[in-house]
C-alpha positions in Angstrom: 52.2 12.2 -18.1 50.1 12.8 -15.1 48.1 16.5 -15.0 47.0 16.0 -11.4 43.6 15.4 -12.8 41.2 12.2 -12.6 40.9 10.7 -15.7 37.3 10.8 -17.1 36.3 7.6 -16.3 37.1 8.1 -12.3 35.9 11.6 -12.5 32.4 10.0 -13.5 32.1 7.7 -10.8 33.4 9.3 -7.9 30.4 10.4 -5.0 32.2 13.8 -4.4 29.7 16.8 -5.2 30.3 19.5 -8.1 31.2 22.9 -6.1 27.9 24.2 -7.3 25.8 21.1 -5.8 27.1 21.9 -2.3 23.9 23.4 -1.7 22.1 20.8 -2.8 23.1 17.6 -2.2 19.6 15.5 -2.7 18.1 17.3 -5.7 21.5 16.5 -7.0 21.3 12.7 -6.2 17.9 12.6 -7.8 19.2 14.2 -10.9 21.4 11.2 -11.1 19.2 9.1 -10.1 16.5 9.8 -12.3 19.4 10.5 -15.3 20.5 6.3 -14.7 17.2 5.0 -14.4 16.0 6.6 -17.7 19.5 4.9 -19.7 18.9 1.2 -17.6 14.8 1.8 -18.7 15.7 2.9 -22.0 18.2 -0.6 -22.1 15.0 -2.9 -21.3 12.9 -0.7 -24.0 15.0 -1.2 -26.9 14.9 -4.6 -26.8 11.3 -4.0 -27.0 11.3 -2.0 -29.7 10.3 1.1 -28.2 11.8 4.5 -26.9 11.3 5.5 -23.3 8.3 7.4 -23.0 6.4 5.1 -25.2 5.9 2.8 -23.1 4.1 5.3 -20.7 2.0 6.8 -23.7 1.1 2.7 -24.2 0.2 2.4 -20.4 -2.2 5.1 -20.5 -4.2 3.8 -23.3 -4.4 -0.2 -22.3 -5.8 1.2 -19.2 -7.7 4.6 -20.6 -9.1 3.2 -23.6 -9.3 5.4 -26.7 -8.6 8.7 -25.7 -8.2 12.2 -27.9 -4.6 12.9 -29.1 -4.8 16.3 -26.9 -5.4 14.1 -23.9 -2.1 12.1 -24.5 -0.4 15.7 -25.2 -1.6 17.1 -21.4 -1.5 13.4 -19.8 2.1 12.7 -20.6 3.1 16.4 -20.7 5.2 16.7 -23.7 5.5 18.5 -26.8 2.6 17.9 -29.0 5.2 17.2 -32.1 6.8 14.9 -29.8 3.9 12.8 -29.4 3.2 12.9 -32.7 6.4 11.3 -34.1 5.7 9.3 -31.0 2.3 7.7 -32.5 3.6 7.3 -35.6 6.5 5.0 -34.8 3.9 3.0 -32.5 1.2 3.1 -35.9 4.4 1.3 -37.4 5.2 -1.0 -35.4 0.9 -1.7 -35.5 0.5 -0.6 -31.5 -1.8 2.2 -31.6 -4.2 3.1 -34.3 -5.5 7.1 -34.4 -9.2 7.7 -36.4 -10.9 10.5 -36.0 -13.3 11.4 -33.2 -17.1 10.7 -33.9 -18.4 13.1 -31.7 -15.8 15.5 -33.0 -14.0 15.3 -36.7 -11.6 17.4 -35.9 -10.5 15.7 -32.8 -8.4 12.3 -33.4 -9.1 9.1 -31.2 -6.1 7.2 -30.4 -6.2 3.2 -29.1 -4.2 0.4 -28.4 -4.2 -2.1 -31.0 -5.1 -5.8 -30.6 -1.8 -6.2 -31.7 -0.2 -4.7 -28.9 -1.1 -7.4 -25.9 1.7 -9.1 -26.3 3.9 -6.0 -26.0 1.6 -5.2 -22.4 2.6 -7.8 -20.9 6.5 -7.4 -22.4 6.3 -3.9 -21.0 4.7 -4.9 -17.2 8.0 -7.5 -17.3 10.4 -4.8 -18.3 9.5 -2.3 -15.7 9.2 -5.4 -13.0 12.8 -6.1 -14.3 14.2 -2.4 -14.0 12.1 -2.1 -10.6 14.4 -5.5 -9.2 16.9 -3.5 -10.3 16.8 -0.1 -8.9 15.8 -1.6 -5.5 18.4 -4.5 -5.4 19.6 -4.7 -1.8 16.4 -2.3 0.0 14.0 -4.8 2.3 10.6 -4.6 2.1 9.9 -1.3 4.4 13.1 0.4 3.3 11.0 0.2 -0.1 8.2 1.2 0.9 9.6 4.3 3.0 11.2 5.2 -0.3 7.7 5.1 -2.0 6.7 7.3 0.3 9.7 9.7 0.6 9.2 10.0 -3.3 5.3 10.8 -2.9 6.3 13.6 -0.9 9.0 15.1 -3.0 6.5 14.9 -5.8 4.1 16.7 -4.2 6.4 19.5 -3.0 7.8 19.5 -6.6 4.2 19.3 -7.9 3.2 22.3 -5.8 6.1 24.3 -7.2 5.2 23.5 -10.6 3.1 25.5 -12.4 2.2 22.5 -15.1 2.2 19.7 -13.3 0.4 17.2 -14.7 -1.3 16.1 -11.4 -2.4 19.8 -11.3 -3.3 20.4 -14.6 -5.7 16.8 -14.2 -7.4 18.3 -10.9 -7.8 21.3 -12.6 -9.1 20.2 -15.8 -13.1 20.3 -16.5 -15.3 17.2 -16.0 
């Protein structure tokens, strides 16, 4: 029996805009965008053993060193219970270890593990993999004009957005 209607699965792929996306056709494309390359990351990350986002919260600390716990909260921008459960998968999996702060007790230092190397360089492969993939078919300057496109949405966005994280670092004391 045919309803007239497109069947979920061609209803899903098809390029034609929701009614209320008319007016905006390229923040809708970067939804989408930005929606698939989170599920074709998170593909390349669980066979890492990690969630998205961890790997980011990793990245900071191979190249930040130990940092505070706060740090991580207001670098990566997320809920400080999310980074939490966060660390404690990665103290499982022996990635990160968290002591506390000599200068400061209360605060707790967070570091990369010796441990971890091995998942750095799985990581840098992974997002070298998922970066062949987004830009499959773009030459080199159509890639690097989309670097550049993107640096300037992200600063309009940034500009727009109260807690930025690129604000919030410019802003933040020395």
């Amino acid at each position: 029996m045919n309803t007239g209607h497109a069947s979920t699965a061609e209803a899903a792929c098809t390029d034609a805009l929701p009614g209320a996306a008319l007016s905006g056709p390229v923040s809708h494309a970067v939804s989408r965008v930005a929606r698939l390359h989170r599920i074709a990351a998170g593909k390349l990350l669980k066979g890492l053993g990690l969630y998205p986002g961890q790997e980011l919260l990793m990245m900071h600390l191979w190249d930040a060193g130990p940092v505070r716990q706060s740090e991580l909260i207001r670098t990566l921008d997320l809920d400080p219970s999310t980074v939490t459960k966060m660390l404690q998968r990665l103290e499982q999996t022996g990635h990160v270890r968290r002591r506390p702060d000599p200068d400061d007790r209360r605060a707790v230092l967070v570091e990369a593990t010796e441990a971890s190397c091995a998942l750095h360089r799985a990581v840098r492969d992974a997002w070298g993999s998922l970066e062949e993939h987004t830009l499959a078919g773009l030459d080199d300057g159509e890639r690097t004009e989309l670097t550049r496109l993107l640096a300037k949405v992200e600063a309009n966005l940034c500009r727009e957005t109260e807690g930025c994280p690129e604000r919030q670092a410019l802003q933040a004391p020395l």
